[in-house]
mmCIF file as gemmi writes it, N, C-alpha and C atoms, coordinates in Angstrom:
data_model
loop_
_atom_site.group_PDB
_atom_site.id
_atom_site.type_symbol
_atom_site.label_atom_id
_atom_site.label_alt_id
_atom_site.label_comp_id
_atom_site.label_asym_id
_atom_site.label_entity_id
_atom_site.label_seq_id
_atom_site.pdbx_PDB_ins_code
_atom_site.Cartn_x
_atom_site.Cartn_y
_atom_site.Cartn_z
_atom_site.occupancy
_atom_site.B_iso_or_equiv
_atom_site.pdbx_formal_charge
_atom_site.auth_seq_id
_atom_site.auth_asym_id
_atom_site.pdbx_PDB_model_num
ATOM 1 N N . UNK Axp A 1 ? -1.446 24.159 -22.071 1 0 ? 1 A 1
ATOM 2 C CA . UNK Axp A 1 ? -2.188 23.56 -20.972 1 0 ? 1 A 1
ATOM 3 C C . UNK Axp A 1 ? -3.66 23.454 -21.361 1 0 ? 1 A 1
ATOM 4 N N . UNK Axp A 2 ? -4.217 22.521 -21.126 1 0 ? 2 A 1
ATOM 5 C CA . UNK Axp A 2 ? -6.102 22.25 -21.326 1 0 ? 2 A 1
ATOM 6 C C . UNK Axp A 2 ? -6.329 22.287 -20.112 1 0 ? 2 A 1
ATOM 7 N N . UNK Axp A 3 ? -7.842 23.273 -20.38 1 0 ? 3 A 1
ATOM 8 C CA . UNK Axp A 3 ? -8.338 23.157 -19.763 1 0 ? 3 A 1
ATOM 9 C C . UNK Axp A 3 ? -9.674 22.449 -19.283 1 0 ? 3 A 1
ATOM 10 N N . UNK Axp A 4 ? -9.874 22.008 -17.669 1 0 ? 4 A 1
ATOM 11 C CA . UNK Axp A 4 ? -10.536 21.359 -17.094 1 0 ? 4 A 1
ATOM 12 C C . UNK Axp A 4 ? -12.024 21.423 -17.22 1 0 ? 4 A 1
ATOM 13 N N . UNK Axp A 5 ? -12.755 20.543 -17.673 1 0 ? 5 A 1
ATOM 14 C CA . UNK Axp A 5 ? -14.4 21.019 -18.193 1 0 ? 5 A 1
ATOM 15 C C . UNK Axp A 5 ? -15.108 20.789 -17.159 1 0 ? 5 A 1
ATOM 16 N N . UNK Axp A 6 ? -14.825 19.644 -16.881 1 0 ? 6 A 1
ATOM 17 C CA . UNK Axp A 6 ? -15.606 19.285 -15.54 1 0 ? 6 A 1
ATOM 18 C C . UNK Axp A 6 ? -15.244 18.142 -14.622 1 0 ? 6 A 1
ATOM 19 N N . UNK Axp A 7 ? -15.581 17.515 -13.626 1 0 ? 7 A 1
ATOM 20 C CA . UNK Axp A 7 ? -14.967 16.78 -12.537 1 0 ? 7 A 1
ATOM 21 C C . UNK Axp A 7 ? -15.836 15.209 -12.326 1 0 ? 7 A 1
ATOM 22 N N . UNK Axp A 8 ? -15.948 14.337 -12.141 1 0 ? 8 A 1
ATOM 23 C CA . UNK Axp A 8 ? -16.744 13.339 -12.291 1 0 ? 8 A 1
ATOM 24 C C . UNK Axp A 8 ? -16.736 12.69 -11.243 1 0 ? 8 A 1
ATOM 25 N N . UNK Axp A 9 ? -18.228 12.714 -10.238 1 0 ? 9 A 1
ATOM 26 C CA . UNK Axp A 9 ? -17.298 12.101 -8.948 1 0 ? 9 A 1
ATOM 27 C C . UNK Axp A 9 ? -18.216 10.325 -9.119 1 0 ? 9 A 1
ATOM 28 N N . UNK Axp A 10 ? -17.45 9.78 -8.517 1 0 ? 10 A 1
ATOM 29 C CA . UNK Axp A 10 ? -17.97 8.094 -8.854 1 0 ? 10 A 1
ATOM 30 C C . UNK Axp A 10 ? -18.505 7.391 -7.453 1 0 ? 10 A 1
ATOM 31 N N . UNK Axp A 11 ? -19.539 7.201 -7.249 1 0 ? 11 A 1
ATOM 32 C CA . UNK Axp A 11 ? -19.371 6.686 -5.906 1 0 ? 11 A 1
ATOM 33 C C . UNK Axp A 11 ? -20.177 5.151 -5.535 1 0 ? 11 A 1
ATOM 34 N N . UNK Axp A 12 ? -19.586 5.011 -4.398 1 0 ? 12 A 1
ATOM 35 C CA . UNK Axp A 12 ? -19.626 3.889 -4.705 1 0 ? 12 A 1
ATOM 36 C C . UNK Axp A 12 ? -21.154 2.233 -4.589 1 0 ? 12 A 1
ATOM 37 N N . UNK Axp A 13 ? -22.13 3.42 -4.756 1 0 ? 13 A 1
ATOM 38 C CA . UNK Axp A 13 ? -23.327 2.824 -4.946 1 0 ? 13 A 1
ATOM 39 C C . UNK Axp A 13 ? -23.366 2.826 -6.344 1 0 ? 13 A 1
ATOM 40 N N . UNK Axp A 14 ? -22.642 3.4 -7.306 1 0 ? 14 A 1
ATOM 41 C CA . UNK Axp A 14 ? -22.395 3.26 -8.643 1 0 ? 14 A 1
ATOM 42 C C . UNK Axp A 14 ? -23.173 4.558 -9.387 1 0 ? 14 A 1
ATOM 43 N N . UNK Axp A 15 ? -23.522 5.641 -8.312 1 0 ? 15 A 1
ATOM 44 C CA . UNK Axp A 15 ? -23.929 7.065 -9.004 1 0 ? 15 A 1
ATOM 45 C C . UNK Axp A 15 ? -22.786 7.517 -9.343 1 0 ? 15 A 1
ATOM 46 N N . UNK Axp A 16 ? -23.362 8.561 -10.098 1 0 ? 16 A 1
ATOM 47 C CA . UNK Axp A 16 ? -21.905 9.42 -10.564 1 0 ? 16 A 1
ATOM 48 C C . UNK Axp A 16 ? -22.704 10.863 -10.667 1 0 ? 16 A 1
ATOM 49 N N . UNK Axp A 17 ? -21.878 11.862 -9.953 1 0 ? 17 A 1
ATOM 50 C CA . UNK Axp A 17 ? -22.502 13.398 -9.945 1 0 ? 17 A 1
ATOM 51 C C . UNK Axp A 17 ? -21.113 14.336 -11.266 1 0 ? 17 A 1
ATOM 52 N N . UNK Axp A 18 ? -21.681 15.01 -12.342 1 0 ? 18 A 1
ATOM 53 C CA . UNK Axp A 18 ? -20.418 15.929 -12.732 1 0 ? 18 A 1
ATOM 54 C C . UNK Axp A 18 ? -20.603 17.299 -11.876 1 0 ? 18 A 1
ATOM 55 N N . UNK Axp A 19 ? -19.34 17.498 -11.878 1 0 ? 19 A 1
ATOM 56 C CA . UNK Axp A 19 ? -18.982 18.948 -11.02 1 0 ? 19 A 1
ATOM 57 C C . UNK Axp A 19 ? -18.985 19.994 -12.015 1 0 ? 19 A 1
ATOM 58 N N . UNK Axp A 20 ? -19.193 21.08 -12.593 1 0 ? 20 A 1
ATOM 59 C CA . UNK Axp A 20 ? -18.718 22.025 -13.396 1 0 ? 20 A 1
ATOM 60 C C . UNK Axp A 20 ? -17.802 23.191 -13.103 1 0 ? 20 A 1
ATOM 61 N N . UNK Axp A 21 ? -18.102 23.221 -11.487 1 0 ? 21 A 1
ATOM 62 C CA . UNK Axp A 21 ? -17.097 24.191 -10.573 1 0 ? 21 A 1
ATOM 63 C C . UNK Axp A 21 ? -16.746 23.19 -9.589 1 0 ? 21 A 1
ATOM 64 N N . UNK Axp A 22 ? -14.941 23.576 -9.539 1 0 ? 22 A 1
ATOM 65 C CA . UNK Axp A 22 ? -14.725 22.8 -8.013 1 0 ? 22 A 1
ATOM 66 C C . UNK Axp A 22 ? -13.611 22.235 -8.244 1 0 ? 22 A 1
ATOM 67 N N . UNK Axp A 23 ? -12.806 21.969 -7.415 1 0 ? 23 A 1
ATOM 68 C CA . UNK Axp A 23 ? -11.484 21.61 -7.243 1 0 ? 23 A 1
ATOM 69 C C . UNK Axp A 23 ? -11.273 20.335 -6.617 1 0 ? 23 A 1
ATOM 70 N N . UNK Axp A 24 ? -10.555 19.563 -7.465 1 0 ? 24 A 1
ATOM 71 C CA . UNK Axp A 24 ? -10.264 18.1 -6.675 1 0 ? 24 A 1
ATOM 72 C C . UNK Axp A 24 ? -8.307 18.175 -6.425 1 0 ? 24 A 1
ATOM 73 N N . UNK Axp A 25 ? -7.856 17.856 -4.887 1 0 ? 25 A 1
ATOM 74 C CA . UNK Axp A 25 ? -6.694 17.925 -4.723 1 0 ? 25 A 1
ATOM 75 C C . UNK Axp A 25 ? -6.49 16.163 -4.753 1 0 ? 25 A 1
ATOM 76 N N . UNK Axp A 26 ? -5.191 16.418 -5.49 1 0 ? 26 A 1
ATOM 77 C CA . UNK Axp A 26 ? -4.375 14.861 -5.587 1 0 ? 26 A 1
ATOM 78 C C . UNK Axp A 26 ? -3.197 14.564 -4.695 1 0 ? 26 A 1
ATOM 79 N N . UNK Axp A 27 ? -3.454 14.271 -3.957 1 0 ? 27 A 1
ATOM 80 C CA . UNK Axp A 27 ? -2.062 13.526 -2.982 1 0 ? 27 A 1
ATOM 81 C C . UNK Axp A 27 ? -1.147 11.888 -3.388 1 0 ? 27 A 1
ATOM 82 N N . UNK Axp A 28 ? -0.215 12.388 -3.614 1 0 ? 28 A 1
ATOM 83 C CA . UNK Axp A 28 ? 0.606 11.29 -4.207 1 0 ? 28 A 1
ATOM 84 C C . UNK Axp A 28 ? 1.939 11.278 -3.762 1 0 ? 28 A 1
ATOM 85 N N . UNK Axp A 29 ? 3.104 10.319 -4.237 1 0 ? 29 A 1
ATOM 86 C CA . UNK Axp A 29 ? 4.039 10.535 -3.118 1 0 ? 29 A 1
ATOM 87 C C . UNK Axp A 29 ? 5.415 10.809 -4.826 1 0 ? 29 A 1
ATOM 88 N N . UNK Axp A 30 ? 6.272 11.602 -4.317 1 0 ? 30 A 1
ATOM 89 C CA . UNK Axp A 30 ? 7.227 11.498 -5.415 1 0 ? 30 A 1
ATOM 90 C C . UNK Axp A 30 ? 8.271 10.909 -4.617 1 0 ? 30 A 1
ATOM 91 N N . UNK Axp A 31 ? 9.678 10.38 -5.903 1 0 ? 31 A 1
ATOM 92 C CA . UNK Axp A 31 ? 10.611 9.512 -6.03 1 0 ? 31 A 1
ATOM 93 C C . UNK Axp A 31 ? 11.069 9.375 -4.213 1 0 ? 31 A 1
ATOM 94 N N . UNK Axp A 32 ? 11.413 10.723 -3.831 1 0 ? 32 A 1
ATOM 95 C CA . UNK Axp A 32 ? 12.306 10.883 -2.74 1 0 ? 32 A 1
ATOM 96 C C . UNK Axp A 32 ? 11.31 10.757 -1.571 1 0 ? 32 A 1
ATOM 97 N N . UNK Axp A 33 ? 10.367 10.42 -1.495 1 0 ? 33 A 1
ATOM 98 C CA . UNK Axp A 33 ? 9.496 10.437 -0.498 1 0 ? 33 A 1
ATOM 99 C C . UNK Axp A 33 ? 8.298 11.11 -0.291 1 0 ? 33 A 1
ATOM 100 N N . UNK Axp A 34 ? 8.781 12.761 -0.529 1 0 ? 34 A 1
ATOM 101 C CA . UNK Axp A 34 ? 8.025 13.607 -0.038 1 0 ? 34 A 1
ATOM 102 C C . UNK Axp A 34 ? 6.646 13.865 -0.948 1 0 ? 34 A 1
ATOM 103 N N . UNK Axp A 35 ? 5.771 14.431 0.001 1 0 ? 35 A 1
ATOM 104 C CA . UNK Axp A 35 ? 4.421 14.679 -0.143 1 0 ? 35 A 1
ATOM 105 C C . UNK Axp A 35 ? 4.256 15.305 -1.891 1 0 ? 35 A 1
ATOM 106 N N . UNK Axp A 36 ? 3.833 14.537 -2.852 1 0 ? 36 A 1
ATOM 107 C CA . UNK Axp A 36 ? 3.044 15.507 -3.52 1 0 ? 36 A 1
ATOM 108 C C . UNK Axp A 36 ? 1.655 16.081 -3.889 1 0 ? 36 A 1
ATOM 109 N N . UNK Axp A 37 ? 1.215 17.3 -4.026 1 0 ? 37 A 1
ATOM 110 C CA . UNK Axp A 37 ? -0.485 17.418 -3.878 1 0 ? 37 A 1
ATOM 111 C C . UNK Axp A 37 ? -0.364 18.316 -5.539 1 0 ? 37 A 1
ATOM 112 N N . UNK Axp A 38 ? -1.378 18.265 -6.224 1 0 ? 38 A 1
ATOM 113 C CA . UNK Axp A 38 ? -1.608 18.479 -7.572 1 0 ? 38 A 1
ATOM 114 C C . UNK Axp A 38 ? -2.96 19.168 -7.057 1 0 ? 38 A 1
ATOM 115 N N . UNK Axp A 39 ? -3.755 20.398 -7.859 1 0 ? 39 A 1
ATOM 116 C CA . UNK Axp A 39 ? -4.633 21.144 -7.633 1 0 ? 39 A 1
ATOM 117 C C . UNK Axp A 39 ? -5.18 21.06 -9.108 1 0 ? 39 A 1
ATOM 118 N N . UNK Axp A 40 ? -6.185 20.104 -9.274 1 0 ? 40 A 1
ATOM 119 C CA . UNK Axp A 40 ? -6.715 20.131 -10.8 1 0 ? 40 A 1
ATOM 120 C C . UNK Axp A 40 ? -8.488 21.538 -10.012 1 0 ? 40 A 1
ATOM 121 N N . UNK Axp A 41 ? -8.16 22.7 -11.429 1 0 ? 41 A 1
ATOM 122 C CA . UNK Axp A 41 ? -9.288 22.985 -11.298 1 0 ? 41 A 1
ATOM 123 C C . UNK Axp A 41 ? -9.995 23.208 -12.003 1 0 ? 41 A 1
ATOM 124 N N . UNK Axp A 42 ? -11.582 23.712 -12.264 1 0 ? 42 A 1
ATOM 125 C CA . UNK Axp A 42 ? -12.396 23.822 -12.836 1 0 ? 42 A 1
ATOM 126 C C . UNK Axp A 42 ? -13.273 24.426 -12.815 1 0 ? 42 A 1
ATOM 127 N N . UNK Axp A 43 ? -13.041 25.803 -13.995 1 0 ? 43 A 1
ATOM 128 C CA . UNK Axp A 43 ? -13.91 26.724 -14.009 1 0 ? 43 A 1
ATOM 129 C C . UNK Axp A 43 ? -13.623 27.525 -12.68 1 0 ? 43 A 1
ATOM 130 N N . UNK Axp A 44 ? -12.639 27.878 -11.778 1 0 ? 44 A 1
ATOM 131 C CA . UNK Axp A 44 ? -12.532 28.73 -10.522 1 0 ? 44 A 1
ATOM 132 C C . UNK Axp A 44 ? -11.554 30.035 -10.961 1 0 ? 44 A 1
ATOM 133 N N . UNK Axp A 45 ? -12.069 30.389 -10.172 1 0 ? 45 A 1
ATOM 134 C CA . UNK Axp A 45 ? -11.513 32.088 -10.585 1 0 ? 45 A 1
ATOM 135 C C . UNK Axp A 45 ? -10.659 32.219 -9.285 1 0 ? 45 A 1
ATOM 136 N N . UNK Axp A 46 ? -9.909 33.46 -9.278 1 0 ? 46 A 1
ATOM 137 C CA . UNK Axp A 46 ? -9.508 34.181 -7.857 1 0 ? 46 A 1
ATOM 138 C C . UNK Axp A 46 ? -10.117 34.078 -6.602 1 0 ? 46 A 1
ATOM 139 N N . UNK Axp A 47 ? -11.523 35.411 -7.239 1 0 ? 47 A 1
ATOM 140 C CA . UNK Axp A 47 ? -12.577 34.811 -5.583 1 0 ? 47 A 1
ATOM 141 C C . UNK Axp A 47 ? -13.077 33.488 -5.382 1 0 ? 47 A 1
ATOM 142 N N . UNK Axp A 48 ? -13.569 32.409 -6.033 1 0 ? 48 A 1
ATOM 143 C CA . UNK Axp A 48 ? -13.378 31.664 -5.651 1 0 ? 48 A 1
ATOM 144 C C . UNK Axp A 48 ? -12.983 30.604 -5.025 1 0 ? 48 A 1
ATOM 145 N N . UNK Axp A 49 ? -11.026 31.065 -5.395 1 0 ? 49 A 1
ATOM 146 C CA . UNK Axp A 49 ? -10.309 30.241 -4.221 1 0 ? 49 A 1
ATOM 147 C C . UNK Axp A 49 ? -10.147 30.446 -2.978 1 0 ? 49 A 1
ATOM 148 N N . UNK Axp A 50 ? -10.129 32.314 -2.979 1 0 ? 50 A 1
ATOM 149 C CA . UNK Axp A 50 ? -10.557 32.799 -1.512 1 0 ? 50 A 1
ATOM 150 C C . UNK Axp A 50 ? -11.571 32.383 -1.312 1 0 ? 50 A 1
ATOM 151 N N . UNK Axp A 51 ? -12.418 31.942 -1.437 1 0 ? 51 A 1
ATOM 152 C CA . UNK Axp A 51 ? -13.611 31.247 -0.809 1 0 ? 51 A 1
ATOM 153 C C . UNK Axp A 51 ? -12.922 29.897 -0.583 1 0 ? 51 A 1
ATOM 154 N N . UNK Axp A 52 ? -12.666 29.447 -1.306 1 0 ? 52 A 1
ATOM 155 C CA . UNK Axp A 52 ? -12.302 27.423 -0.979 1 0 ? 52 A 1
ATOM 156 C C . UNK Axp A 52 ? -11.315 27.986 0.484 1 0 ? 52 A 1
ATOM 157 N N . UNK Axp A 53 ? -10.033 28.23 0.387 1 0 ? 53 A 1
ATOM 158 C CA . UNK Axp A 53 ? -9.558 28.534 1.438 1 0 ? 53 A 1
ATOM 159 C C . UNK Axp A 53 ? -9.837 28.482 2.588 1 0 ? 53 A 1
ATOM 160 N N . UNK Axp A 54 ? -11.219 30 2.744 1 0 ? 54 A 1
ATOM 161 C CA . UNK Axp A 54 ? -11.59 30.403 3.905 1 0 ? 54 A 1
ATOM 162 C C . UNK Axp A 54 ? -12.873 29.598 4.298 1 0 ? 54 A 1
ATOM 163 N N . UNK Axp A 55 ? -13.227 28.217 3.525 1 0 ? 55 A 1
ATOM 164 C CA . UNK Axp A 55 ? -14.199 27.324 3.846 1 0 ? 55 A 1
ATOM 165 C C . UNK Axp A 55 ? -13.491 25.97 4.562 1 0 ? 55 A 1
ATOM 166 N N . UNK Axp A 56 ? -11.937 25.963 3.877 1 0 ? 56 A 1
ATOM 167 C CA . UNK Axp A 56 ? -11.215 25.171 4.166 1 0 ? 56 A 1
ATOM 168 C C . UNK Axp A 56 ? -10.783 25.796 5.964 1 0 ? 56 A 1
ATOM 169 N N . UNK Axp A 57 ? -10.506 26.344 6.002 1 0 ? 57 A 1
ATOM 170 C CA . UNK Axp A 57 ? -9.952 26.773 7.497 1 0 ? 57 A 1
ATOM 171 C C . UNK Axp A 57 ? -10.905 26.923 8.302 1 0 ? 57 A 1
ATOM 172 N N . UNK Axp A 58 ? -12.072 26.858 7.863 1 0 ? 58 A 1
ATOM 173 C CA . UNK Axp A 58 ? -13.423 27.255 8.816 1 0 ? 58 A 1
ATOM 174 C C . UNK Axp A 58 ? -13.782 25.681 9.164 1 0 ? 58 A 1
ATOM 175 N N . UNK Axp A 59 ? -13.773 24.585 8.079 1 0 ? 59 A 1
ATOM 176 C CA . UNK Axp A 59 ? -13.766 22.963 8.37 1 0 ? 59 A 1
ATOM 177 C C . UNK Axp A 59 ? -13.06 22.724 8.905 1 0 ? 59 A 1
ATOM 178 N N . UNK Axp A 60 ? -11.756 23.306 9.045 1 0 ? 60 A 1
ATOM 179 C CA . UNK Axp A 60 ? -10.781 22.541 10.214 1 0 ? 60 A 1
ATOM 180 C C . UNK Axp A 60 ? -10.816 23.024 11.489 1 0 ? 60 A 1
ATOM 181 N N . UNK Axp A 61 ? -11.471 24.341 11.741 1 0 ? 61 A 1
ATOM 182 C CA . UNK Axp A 61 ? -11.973 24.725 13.166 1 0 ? 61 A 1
ATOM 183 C C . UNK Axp A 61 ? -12.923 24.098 13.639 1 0 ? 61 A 1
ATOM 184 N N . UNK Axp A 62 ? -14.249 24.277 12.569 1 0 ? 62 A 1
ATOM 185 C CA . UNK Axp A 62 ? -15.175 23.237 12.954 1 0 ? 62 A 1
ATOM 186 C C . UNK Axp A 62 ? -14.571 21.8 13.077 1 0 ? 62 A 1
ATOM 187 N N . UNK Axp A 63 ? -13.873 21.026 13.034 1 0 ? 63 A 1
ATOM 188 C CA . UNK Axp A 63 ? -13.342 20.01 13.445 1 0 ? 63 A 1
ATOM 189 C C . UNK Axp A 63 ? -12.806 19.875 14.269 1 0 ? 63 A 1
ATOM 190 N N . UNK Axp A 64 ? -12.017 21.002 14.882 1 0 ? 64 A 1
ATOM 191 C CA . UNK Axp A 64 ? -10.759 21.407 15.554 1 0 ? 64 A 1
ATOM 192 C C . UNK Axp A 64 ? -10.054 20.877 15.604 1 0 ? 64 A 1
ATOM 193 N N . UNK Axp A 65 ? -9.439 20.491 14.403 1 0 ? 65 A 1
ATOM 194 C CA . UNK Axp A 65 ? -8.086 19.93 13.989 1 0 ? 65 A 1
ATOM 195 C C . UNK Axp A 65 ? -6.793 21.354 13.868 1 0 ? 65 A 1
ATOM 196 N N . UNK Axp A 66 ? -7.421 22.436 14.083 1 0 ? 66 A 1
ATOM 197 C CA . UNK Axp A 66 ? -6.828 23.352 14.366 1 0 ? 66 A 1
ATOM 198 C C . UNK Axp A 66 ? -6.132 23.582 15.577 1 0 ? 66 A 1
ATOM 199 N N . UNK Axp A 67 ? -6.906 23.36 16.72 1 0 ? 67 A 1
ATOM 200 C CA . UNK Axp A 67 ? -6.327 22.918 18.289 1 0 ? 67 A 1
ATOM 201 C C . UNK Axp A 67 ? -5.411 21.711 18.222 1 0 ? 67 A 1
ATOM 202 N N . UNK Axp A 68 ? -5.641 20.929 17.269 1 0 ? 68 A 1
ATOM 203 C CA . UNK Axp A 68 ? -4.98 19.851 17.591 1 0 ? 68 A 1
ATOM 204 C C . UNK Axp A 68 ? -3.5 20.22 17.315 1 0 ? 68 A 1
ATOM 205 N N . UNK Axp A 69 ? -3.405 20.556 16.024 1 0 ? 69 A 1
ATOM 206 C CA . UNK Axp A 69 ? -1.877 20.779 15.505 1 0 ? 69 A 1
ATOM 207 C C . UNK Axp A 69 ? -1.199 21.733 16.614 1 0 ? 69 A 1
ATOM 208 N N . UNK Axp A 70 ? -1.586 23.079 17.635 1 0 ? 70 A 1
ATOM 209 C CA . UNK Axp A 70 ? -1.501 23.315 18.412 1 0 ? 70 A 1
ATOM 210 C C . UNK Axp A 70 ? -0.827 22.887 19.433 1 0 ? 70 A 1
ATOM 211 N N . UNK Axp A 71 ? -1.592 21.437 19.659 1 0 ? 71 A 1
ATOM 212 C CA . UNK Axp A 71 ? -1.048 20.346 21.154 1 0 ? 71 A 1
ATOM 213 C C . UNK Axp A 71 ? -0.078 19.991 20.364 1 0 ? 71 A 1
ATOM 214 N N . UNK Axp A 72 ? -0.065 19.64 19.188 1 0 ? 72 A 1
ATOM 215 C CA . UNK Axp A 72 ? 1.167 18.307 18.472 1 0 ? 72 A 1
ATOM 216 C C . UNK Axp A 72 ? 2.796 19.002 18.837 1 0 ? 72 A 1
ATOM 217 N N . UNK Axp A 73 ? 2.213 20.871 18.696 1 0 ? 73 A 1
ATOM 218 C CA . UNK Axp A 73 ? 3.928 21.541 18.794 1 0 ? 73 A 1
ATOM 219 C C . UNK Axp A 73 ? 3.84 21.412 19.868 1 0 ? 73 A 1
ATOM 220 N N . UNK Axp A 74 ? 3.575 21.358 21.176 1 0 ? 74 A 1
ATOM 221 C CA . UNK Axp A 74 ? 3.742 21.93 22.729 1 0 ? 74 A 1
ATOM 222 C C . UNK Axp A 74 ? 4.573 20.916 23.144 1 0 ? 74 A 1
């Protein structure tokens, strides 16, 4: 397996920032339908992902897309 050096983000005023830490998730679909997500990372350790995680669940409160999924089961 190689590893990931760094991340290149492109945007679309035509800057480009490199990442040296940081995780880009890939959502794609396989043969049978279902969801696939790929976790390319770079340079992240353990604590680190506990951090992405618990930044990730803290953005979806602050969004409250957390309440939402909530209503979706009721």
């Amino acid at each position: 397996m190689k590893d990931i050096k760094n991340i290149t983000v492109n945007y679309d005023n035509d800057n480009t920032k490199v990442v040296e830490k940081g995780l880009v998730i890939d959502f794609g679909k396989l043969d049978n339908d279902e969801g696939d997500v790929c976790f390319n990372m770079c340079n992240i350790k353990g604590k680190d992902l506990h951090l992405i995680v618990n930044a990730v669940v803290a953005l979806a409160q602050e969004l409250g897309m957390l309440d939402e999924e909530e209503r979706d089961t009721d």
